[in-house]
C-alpha positions in Angstrom: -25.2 117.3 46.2 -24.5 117.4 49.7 -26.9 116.1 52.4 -26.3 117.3 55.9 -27.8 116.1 58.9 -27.5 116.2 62.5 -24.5 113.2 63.9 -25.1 110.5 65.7 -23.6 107.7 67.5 -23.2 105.7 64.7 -21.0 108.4 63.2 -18.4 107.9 65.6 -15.9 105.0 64.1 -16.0 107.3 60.5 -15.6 110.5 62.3 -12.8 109.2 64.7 -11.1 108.1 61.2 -11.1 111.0 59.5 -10.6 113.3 62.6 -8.0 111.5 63.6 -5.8 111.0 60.3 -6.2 114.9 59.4 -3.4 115.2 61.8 -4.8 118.8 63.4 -4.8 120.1 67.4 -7.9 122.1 67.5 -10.4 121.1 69.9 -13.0 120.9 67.2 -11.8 118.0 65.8 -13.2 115.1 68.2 -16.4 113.2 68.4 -17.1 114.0 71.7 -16.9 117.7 70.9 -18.6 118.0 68.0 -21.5 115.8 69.5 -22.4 117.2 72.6 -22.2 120.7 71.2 -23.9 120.2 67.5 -27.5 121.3 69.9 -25.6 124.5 70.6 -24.5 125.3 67.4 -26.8 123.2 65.2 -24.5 121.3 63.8 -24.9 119.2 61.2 -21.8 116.4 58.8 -22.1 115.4 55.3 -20.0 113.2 53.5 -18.5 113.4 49.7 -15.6 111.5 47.9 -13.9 111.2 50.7 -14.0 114.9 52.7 -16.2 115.4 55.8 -18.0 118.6 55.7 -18.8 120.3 58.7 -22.0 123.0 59.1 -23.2 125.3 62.1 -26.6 127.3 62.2 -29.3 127.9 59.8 -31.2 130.1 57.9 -28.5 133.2 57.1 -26.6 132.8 60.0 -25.1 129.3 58.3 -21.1 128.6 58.6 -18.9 125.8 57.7 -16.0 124.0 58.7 -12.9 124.1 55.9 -13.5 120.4 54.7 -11.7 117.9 56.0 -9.7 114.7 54.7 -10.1 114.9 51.2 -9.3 117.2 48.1 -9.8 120.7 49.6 -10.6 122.3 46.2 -13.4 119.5 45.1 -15.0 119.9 48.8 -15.4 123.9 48.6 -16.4 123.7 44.9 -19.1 121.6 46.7 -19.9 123.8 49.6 -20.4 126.7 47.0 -22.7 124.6 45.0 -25.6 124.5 47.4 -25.5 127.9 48.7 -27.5 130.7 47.2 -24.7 133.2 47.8 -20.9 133.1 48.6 -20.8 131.1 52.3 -19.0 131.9 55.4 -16.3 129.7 56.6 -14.4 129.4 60.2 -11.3 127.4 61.1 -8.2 126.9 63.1 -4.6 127.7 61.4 -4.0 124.3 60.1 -2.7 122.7 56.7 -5.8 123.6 54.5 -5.9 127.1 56.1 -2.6 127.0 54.7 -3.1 126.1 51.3 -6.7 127.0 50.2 -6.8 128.1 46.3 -6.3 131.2 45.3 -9.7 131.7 43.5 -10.5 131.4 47.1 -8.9 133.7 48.9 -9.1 136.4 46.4 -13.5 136.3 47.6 -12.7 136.3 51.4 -12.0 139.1 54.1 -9.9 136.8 56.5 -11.2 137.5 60.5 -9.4 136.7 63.3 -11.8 135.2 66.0 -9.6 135.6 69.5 -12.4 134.5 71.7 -12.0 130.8 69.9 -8.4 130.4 70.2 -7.8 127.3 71.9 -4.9 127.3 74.7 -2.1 124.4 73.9 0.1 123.3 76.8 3.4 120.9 77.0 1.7 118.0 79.3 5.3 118.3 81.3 4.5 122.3 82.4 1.1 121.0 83.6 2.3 118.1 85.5 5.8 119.3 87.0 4.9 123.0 87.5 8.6 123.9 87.5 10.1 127.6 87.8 8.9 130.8 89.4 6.2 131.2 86.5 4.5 128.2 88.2 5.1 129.6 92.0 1.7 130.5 92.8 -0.3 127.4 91.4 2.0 125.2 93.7 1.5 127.0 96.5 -2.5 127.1 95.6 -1.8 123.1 95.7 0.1 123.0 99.0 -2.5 125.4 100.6 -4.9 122.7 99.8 -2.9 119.8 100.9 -2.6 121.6 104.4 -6.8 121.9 104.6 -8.0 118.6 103.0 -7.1 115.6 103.7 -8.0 114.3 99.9 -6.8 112.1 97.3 -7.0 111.6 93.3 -8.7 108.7 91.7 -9.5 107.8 88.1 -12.7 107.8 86.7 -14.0 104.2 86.5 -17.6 102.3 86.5 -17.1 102.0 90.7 -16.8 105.5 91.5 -18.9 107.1 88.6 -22.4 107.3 90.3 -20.1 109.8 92.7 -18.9 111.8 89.6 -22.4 112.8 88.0 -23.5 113.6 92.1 -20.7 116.3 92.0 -21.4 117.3 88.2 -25.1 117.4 89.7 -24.1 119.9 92.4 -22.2 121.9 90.5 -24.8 122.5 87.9 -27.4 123.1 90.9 -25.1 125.3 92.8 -24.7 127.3 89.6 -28.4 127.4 88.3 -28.7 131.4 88.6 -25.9 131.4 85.7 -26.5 128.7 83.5 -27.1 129.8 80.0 -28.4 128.2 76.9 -24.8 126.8 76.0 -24.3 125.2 80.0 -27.0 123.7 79.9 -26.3 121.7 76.5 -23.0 121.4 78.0 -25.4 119.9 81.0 -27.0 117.7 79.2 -23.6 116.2 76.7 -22.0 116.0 80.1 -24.6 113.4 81.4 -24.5 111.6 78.1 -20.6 111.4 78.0 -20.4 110.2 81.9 -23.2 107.4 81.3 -21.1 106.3 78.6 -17.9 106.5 79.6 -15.8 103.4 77.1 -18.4 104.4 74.1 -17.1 107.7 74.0 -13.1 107.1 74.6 -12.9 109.5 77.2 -10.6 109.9 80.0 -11.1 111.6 83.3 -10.4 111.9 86.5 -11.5 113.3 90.3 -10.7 115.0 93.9 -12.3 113.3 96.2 -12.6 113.9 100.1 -14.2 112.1 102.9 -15.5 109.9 99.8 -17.0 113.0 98.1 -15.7 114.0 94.6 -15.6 117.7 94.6 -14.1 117.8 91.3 -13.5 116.5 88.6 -12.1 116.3 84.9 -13.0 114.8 81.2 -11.4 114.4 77.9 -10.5 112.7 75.1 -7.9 112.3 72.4 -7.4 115.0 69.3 -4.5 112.3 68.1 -1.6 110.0 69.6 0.1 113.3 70.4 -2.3 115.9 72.0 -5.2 115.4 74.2 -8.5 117.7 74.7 -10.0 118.5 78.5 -13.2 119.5 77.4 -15.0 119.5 81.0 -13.3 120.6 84.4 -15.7 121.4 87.1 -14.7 122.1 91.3 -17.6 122.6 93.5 -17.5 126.2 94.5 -16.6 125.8 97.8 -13.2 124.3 96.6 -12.2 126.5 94.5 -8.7 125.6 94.3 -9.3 122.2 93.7 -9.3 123.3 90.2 -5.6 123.7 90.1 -5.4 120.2 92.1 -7.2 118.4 89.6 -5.3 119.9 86.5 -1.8 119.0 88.0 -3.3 115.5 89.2 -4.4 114.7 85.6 -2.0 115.8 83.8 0.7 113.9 86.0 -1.6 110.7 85.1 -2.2 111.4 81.5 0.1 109.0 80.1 2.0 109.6 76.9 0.8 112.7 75.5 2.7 116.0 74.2 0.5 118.4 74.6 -2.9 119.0 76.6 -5.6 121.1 74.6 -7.6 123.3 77.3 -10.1 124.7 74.5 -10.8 128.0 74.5 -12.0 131.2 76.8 -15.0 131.8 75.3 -14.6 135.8 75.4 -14.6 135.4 79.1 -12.2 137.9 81.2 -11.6 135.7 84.1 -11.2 132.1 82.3 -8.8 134.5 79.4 -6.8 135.5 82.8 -6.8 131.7 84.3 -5.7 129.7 81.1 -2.9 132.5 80.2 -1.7 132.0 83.9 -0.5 128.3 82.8 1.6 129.8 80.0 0.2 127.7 76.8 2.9 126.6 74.5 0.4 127.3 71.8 -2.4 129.6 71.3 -4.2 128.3 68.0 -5.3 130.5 65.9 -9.1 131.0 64.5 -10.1 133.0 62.0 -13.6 133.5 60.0 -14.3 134.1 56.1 -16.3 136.7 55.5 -17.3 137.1 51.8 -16.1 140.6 50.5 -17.7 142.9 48.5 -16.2 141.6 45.3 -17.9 137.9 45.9 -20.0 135.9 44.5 -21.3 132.6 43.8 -18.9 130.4 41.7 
């Protein structure tokens, strides 16, 4: 029987493990993410013979991940024995979306979900910007150049007290807006920046006149693709947002690909992310039992 529970810190060498080794790009599979967020979406892990299984919500409104690095059959034979009545399912397009058993799909109306689709980008197109499709976004960062004096730093223990002042500001600057989801993005963010080397993140930040006006966070999907999962610019430097994506992608080291996450449903951020021209839009889809389904 499967015994779910809410993840904690100790979770993090098993999860990094298994996340890392199931060799997928979705934004959903890192620690960081599925740790600040699991308030959010009350999520909760189990563990079985080798397959991590992944739950959001409660009461009828429960979902669950595919599982993850183990026998697919075996872990949704286990999923369907604790639940009462046939259960939902979300997940990216990746190997076991690919190859889940037939008795399986034949009980499942197959959704897509666009507002989830996470946006995939070649690191090179962020950091080079090259052709007219990227015209306007360097002239966004030469416009800049021309008003502020500024300059790019990485995020490290002697200039992290000035990164949660501007995460801080932003949040206060933004309090008429911030719902139920920003503010447990609020609170993870806090978490993350106070433990910096405990959570394997990378970031960096815009500073000027010694004041970080923006900055960026992420953190490693696998040794190929790397997830921004927090970009913030104080509003009165808009553009700086297009500063600091350039500027960390150019510093990101050896990575393929840069996973932006998703646009949440959001018209402006849809409009901003497709202006980058992602490589990859990754699909998400949920599993709705049909009328023909029930419990195996």
């Amino acid at each position: 029987m499967l015994e779910f529970r809410k993840i904690t810190l100790e979770d993090k060498p098993l999860l990094d493990k298994i996340l890392k080794n199931a060799k997928e790009v979705s934004c959903e599979n890192t620690f960081v993410n599925l740790y600040v967020w699991q308030d959010a979406y009350d999520t909760e892990i189990a563990f079985k013979d080798g397959n991590l299984f992944i739950r959001y919500g409660k009461g009828e409104s429960i979902s669950y991940r595919l599982p993850i690095g183990g026998n697919l059959e075996d872990g949704l034979k286990e999923i369907f024995a604790i639940s009462d009545t046939a259960p939902v399912f979300w997940n990216p397009i990746n190997e076991a979306f690919s190859s889940f058993p037939k008795w399986f799909a034949e009980k499942y109306d197959i959704i897509q979900s666009r507002d989830s689709f996470d946006y995939i980008y070649r690191q090179s197109d962020l950091a080079n910007l090259e052709g007219k499709k990227y015209h306007s976004k360097r002239n966004h960062i030469s416009a800049f150049s021309k008003k502020y004096d500024w300059h790019y730093e990485e995020i490290n223990p002697a200039n992290l007290d000035k990164i949660i002042t501007c995460a801080d500001a932003w949040y206060s600057e933004n309090a008429e807006r911030l719902d139920e989801f920003a503010l447990v993005e609020k609170k993870g963010l806090k978490t993350v920046l106070e433990n910096l080397e405990l959570f394997s993140v990378k970031g960096g930040a815009i500073f000027i006149d010694d004041k970080a006006i923006a900055f960026t966070l992420g953190t490693p999907i696998n040794n190929k693709i790397f997830d921004v999962f927090a970009e913030k610019a104080l509003p009165e430097f808009a553009t700086a947002y297009t500063v600091i994506n350039n500027c960390f992608a150019k510093e990101l080291g050896d990575f393929k690909y840069i996973n932006r996450e998703d646009d949440m449903g959001l018209e402006g951020l849809r409009r901003a992310k497709l202006s980058y021209r992602p490589a990859v839009l990754l699909e998400k889809y949920i599993f709705k039992p049909n009328t023909a389904t029930d419990k195996v």
